[in-house]
Structures are given as structure tokens and as C-alpha cells.
PyMOL Python script that loads the backbone (N, CA, C, O; Angstrom):
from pymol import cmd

cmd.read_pdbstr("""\
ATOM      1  N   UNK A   1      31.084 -45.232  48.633  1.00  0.00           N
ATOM      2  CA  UNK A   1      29.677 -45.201  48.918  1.00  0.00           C
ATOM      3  C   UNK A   1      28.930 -44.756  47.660  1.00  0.00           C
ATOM      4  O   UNK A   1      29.152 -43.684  47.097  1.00  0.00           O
ATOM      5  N   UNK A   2      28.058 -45.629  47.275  1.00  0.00           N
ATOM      6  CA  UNK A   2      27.026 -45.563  45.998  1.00  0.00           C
ATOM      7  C   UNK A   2      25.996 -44.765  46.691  1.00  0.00           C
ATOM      8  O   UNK A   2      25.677 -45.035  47.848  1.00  0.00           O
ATOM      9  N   UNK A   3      25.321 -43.537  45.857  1.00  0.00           N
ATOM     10  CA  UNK A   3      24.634 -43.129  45.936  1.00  0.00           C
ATOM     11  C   UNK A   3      23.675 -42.574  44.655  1.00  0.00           C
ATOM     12  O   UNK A   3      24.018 -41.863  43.710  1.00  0.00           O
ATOM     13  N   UNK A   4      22.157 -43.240  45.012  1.00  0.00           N
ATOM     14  CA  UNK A   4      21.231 -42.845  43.992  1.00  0.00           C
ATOM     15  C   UNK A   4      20.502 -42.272  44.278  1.00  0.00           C
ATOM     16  O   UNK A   4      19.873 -42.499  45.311  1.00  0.00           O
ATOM     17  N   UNK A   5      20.242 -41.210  43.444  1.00  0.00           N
ATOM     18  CA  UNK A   5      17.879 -40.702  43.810  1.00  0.00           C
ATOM     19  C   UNK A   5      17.553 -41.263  43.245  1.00  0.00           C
ATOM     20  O   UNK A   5      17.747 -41.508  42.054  1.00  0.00           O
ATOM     21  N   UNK A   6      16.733 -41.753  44.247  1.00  0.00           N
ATOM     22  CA  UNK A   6      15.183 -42.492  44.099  1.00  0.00           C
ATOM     23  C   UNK A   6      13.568 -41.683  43.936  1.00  0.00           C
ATOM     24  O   UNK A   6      12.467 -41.784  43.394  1.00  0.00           O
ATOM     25  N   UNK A   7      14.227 -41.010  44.664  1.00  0.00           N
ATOM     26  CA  UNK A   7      12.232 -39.798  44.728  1.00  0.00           C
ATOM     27  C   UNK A   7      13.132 -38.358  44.742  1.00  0.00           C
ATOM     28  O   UNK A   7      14.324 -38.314  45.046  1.00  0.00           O
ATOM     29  N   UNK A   8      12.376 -37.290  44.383  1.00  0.00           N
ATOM     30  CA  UNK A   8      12.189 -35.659  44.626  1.00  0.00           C
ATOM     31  C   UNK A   8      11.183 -35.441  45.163  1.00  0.00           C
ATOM     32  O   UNK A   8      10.315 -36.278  44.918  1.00  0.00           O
ATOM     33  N   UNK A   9      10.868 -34.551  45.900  1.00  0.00           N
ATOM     34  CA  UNK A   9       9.926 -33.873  46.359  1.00  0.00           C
ATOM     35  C   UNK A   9      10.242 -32.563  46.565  1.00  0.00           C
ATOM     36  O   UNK A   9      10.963 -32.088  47.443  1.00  0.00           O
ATOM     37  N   UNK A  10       9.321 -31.710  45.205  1.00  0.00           N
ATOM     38  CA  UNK A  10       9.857 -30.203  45.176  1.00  0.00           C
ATOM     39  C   UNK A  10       8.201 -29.168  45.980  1.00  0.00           C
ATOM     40  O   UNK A  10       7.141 -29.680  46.339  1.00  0.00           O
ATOM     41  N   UNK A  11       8.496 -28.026  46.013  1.00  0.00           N
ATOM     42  CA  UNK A  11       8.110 -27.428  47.243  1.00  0.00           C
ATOM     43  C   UNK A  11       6.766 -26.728  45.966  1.00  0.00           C
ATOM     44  O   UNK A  11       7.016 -26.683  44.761  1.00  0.00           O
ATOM     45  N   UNK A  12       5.889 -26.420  46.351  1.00  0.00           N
ATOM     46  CA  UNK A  12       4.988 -25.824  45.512  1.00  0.00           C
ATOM     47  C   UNK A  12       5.794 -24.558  45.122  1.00  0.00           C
ATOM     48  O   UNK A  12       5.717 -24.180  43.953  1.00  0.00           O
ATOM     49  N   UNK A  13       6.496 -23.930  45.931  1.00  0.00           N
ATOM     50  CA  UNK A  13       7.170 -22.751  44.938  1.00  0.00           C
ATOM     51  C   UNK A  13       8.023 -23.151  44.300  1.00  0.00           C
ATOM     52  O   UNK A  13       8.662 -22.369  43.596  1.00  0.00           O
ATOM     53  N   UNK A  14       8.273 -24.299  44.328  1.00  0.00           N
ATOM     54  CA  UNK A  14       9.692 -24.271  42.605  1.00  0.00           C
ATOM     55  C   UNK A  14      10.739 -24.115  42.996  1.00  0.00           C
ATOM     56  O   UNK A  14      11.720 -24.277  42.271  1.00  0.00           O
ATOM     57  N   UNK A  15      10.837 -23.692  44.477  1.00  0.00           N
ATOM     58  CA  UNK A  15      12.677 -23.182  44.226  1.00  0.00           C
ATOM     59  C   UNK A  15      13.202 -24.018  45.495  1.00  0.00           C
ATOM     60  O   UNK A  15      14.240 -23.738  46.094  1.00  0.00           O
ATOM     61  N   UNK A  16      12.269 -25.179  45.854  1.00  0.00           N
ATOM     62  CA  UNK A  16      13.151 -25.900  46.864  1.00  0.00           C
ATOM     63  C   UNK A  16      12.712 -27.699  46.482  1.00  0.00           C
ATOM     64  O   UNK A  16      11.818 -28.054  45.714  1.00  0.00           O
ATOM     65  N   UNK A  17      13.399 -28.366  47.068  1.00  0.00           N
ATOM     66  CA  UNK A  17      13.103 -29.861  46.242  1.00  0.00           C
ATOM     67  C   UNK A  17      14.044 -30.501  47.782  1.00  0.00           C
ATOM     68  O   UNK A  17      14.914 -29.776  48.265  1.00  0.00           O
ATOM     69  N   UNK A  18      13.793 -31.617  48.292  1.00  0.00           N
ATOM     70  CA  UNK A  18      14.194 -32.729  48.851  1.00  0.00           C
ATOM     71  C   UNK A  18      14.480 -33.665  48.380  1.00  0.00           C
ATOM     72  O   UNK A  18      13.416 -34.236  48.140  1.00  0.00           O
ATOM     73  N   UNK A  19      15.649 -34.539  47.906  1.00  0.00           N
ATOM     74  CA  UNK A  19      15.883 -35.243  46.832  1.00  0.00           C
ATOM     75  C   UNK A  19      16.131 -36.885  48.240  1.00  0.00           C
ATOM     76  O   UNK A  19      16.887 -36.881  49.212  1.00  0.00           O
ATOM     77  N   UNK A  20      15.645 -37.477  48.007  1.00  0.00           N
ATOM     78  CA  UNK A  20      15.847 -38.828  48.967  1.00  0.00           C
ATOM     79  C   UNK A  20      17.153 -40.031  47.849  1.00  0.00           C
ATOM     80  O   UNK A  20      17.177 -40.541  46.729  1.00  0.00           O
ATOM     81  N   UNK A  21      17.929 -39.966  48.938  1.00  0.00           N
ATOM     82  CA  UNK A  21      19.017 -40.882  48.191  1.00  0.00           C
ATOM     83  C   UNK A  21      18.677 -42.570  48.793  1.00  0.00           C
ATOM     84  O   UNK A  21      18.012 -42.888  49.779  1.00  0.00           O
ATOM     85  N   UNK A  22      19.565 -43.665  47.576  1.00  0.00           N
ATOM     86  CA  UNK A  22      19.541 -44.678  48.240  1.00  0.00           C
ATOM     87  C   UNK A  22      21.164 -44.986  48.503  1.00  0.00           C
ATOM     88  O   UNK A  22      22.039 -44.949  47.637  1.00  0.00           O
ATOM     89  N   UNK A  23      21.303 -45.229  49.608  1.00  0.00           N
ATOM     90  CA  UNK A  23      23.281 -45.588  49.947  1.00  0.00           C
ATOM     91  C   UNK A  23      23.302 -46.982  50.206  1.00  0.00           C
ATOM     92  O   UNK A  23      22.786 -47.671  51.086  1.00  0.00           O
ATOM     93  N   UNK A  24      24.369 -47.354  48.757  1.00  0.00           N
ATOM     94  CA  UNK A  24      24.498 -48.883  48.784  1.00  0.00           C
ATOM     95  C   UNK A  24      23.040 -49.272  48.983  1.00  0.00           C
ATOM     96  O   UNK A  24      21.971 -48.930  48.478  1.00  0.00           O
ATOM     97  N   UNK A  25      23.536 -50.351  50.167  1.00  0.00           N
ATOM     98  CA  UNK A  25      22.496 -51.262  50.486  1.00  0.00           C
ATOM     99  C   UNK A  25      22.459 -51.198  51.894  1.00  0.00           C
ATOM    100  O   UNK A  25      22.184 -52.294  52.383  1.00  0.00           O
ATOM    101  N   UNK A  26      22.637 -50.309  52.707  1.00  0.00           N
ATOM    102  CA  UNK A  26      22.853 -49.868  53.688  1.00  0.00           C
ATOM    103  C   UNK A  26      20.963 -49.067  53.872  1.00  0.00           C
ATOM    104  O   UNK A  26      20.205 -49.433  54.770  1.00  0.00           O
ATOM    105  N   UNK A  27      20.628 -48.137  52.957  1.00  0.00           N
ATOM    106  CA  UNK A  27      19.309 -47.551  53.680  1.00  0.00           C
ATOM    107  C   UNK A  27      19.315 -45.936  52.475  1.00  0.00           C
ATOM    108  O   UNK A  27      19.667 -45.588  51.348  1.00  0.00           O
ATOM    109  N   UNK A  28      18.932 -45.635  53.201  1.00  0.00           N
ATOM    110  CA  UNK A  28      18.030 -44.202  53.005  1.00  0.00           C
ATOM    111  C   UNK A  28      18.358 -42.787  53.213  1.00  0.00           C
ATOM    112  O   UNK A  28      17.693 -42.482  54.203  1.00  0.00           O
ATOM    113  N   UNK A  29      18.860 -41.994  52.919  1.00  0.00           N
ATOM    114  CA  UNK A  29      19.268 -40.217  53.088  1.00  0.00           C
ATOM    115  C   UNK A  29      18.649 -39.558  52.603  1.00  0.00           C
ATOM    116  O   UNK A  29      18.072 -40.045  51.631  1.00  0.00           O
ATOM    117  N   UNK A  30      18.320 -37.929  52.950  1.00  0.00           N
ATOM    118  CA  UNK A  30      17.818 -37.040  52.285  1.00  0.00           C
ATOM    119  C   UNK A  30      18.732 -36.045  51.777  1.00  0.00           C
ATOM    120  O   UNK A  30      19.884 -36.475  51.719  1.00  0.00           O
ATOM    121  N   UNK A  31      18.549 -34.523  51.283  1.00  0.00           N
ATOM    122  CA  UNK A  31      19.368 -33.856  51.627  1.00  0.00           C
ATOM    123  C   UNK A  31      18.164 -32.853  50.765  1.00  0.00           C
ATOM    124  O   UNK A  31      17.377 -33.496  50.070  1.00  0.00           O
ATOM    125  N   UNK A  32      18.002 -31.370  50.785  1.00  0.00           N
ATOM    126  CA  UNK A  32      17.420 -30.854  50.770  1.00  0.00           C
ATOM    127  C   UNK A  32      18.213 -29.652  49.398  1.00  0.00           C
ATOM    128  O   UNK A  32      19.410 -29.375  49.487  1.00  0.00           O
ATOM    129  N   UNK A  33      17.653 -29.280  48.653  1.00  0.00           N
ATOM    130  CA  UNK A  33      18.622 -28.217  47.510  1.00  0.00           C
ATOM    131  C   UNK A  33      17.514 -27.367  47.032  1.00  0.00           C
ATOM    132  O   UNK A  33      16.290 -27.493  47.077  1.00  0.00           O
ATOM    133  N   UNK A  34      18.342 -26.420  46.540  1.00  0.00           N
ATOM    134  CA  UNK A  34      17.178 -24.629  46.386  1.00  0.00           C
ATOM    135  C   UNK A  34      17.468 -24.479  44.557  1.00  0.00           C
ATOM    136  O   UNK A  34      18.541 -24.923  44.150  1.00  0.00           O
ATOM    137  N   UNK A  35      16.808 -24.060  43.866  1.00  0.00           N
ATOM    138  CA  UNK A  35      16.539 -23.658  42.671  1.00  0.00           C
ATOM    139  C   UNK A  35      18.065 -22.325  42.603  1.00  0.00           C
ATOM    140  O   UNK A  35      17.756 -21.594  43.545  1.00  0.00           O
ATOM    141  N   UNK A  36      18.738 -22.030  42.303  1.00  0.00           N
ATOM    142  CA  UNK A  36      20.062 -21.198  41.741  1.00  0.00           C
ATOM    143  C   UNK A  36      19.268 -20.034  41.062  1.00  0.00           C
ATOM    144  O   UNK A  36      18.043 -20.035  40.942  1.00  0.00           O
ATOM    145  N   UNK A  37      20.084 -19.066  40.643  1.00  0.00           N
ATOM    146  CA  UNK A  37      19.746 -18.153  39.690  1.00  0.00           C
ATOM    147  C   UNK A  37      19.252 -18.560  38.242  1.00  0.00           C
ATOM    148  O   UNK A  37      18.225 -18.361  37.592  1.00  0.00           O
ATOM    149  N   UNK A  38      20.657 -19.333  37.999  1.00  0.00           N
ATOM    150  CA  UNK A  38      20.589 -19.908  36.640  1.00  0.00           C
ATOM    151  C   UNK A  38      19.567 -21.319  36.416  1.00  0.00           C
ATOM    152  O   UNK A  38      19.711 -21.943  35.364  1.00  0.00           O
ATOM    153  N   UNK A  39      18.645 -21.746  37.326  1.00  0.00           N
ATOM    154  CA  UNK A  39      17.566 -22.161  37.119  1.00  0.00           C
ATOM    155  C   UNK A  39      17.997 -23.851  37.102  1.00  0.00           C
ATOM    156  O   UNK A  39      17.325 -24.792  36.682  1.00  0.00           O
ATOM    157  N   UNK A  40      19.544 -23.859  37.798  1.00  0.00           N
ATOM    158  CA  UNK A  40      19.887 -25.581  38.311  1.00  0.00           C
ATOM    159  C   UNK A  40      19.572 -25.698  39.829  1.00  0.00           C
ATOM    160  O   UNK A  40      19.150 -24.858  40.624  1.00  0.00           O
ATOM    161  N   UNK A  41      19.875 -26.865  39.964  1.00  0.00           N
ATOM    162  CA  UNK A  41      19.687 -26.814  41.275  1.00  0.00           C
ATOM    163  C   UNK A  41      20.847 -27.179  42.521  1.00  0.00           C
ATOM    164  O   UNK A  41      21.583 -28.143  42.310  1.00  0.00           O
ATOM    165  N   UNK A  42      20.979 -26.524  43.621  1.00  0.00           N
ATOM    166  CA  UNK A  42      22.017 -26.752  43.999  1.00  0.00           C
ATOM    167  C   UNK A  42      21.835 -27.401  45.651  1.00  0.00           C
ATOM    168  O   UNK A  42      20.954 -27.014  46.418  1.00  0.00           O
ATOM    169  N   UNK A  43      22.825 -28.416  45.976  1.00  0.00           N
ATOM    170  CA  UNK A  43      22.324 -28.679  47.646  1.00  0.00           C
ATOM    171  C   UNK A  43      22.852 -27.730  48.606  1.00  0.00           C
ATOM    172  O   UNK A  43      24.027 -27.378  48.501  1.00  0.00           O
ATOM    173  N   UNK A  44      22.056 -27.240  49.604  1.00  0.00           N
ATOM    174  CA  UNK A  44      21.896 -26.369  50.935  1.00  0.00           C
ATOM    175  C   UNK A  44      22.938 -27.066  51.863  1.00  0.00           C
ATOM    176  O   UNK A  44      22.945 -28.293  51.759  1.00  0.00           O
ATOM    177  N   UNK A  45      23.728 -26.579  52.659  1.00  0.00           N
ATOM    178  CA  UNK A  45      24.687 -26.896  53.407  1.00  0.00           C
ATOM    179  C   UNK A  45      24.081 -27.430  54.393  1.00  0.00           C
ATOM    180  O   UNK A  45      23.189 -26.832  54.995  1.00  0.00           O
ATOM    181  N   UNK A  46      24.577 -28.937  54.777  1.00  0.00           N
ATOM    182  CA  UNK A  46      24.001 -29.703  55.979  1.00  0.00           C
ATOM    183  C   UNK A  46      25.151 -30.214  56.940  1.00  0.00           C
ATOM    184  O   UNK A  46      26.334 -29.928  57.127  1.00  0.00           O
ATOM    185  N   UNK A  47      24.412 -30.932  57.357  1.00  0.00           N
ATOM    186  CA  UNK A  47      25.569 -32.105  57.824  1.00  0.00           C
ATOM    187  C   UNK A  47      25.794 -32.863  57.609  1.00  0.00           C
ATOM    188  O   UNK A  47      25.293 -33.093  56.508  1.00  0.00           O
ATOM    189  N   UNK A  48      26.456 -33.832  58.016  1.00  0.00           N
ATOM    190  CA  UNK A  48      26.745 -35.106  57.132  1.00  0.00           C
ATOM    191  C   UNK A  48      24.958 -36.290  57.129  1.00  0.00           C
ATOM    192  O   UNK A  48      24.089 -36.461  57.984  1.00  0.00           O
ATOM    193  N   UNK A  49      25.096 -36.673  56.123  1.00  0.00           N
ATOM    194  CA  UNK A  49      23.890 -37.224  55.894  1.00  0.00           C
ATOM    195  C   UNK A  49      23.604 -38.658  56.905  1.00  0.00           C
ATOM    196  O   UNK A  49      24.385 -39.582  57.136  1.00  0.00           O
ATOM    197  N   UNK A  50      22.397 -38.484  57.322  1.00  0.00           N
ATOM    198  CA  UNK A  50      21.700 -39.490  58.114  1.00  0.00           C
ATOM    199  C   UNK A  50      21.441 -41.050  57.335  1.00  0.00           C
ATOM    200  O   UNK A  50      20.718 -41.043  56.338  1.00  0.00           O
ATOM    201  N   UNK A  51      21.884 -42.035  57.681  1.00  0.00           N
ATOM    202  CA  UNK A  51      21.270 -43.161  57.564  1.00  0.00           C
ATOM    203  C   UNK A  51      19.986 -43.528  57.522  1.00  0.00           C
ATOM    204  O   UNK A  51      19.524 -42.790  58.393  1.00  0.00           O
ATOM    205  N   UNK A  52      18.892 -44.292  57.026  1.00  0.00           N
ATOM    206  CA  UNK A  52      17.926 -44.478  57.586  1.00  0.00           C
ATOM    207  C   UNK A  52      17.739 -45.800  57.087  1.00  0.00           C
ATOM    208  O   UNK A  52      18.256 -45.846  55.971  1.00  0.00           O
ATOM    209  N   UNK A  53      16.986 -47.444  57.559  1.00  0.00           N
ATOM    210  CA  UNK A  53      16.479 -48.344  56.924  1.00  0.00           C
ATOM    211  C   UNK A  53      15.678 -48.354  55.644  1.00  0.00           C
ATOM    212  O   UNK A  53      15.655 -49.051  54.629  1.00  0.00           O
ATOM    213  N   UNK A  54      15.048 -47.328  56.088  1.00  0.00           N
ATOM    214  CA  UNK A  54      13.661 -47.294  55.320  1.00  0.00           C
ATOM    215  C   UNK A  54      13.261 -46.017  54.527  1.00  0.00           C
ATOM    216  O   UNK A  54      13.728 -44.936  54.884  1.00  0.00           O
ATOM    217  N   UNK A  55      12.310 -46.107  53.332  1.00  0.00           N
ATOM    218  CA  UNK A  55      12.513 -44.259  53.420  1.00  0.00           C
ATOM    219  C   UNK A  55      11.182 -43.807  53.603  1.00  0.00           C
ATOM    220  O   UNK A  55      10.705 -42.720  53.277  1.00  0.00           O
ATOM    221  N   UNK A  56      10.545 -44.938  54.263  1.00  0.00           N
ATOM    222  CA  UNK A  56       9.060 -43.733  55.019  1.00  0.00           C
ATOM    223  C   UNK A  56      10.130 -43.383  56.528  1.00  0.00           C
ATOM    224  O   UNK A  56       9.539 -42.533  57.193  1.00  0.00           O
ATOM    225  N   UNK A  57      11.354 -43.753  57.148  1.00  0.00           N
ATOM    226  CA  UNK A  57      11.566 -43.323  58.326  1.00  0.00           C
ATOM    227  C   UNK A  57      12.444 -41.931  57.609  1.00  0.00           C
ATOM    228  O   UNK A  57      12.282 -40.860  58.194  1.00  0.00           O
ATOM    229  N   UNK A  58      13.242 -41.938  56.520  1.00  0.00           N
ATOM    230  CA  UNK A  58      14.065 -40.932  56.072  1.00  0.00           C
ATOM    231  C   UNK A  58      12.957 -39.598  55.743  1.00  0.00           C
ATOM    232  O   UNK A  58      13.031 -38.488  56.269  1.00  0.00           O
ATOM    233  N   UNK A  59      12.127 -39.958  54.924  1.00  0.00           N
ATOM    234  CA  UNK A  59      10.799 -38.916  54.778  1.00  0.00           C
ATOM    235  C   UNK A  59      10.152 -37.955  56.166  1.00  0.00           C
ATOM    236  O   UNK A  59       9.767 -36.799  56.341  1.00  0.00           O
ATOM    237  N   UNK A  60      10.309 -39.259  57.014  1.00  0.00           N
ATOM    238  CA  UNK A  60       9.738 -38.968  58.625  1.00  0.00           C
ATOM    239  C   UNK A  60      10.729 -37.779  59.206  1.00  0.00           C
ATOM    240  O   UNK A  60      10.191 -36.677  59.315  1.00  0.00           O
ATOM    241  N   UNK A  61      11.512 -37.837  59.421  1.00  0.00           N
ATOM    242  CA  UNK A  61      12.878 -37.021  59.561  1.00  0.00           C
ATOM    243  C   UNK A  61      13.188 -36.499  58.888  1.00  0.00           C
ATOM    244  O   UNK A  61      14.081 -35.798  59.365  1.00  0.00           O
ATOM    245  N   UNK A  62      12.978 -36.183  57.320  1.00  0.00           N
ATOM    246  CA  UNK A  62      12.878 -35.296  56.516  1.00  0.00           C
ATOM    247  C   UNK A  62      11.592 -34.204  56.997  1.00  0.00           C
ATOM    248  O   UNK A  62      12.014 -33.089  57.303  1.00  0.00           O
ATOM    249  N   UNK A  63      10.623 -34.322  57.062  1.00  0.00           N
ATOM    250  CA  UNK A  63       9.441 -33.650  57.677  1.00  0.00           C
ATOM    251  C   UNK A  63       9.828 -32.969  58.956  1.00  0.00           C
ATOM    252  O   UNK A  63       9.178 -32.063  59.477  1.00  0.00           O
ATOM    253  N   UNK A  64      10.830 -33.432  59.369  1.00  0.00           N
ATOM    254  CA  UNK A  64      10.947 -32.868  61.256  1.00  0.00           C
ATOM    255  C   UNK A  64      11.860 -31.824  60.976  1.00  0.00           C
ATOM    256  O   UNK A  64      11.837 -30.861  61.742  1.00  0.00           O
ATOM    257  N   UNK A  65      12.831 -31.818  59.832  1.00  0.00           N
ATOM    258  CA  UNK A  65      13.739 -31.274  59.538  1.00  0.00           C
ATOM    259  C   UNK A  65      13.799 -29.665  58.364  1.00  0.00           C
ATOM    260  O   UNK A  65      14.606 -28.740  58.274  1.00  0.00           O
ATOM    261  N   UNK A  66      12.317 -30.052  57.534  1.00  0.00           N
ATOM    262  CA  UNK A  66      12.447 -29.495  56.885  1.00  0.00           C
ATOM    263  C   UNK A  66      11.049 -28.923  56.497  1.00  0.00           C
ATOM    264  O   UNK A  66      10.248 -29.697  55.973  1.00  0.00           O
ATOM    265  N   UNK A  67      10.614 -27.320  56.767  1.00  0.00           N
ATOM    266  CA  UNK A  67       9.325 -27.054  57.303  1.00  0.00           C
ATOM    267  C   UNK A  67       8.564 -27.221  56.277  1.00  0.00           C
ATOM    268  O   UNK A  67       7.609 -27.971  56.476  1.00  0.00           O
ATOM    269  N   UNK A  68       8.710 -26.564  54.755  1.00  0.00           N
ATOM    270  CA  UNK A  68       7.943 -27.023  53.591  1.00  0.00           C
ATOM    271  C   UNK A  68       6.977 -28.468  53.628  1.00  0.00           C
ATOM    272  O   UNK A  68       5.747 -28.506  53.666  1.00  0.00           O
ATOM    273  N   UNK A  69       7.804 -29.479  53.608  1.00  0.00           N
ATOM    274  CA  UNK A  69       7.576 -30.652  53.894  1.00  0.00           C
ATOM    275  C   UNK A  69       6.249 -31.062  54.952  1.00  0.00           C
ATOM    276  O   UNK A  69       5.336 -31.888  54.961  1.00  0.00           O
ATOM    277  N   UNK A  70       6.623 -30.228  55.603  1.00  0.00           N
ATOM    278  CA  UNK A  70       5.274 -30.630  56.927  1.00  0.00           C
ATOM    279  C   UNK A  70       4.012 -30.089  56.673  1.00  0.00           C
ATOM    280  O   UNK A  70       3.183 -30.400  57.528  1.00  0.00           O
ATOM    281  N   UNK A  71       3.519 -29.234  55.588  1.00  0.00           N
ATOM    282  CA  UNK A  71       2.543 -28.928  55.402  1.00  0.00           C
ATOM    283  C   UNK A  71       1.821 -30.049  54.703  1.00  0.00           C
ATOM    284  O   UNK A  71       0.641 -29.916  54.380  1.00  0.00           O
TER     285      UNK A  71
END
""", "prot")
cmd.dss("prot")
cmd.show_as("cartoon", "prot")
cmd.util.cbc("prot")
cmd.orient("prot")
């Protein structure tokens, strides 16, 4: 399974970011990662990542999922 980022979306404080993947040719994932000490960034423990067609529906479900986002 190929996986790329396509978009970030980091949090006005800096220390959180939503990174939207593209898989294959299959669709759309998110996964959500926090700013580290050492100022990389690392991904937050989830579950296994969601499918989506599209990524206004992955964004959509990113928002339901992740409270930053919904403001």
C-alpha cells in the first residue's frame, strides 16, 4: 500500500497537525500527529486508518474525530 501526503493541516498552536494521506488509488486517510520535544513530529496512536473516496469526506470525519479541527 502506497501512501502519500497530500495536505497538512496544523492547529494554531503548533504542536498538532492532521496530515491527509492519498492510498494508492483506492481514496483518502487521515491520521493526526503532535509536535515532540525535539521539535519533529510524531503520529498519535489510532486505529487502523479509514478509507475514504474523497478527501472533503476524509476532512469530514477528520472534523468529527478531531476537536481542533472543528473550530
Amino acid at each position: 500500500m502506497t501512501q502519500k501526503v497530500v495536505v497538512s493541516l496544523e492547529a494554531e498552536t503548533g504542536d498538532r497537525c492532521v496530515e491527509f494521506l492519498r492510498i494508492d488509488e483506492d481514496g483518502f486517510a487521515f491520521r493526526e500527529c503532535e509536535r515532540g520535544a525535539d521539535a519533529g513530529w510524531r503520529k498519535l496512536p489510532q486505529r487502523l486508518p479509514q478509507v475514504y473516496p474523497s478527501y472533503g469526506l476524509a476532512l469530514e470525519a477528520a472534523k468529527g474525530e478531531v476537536d481542533w479541527l472543528r473550530v
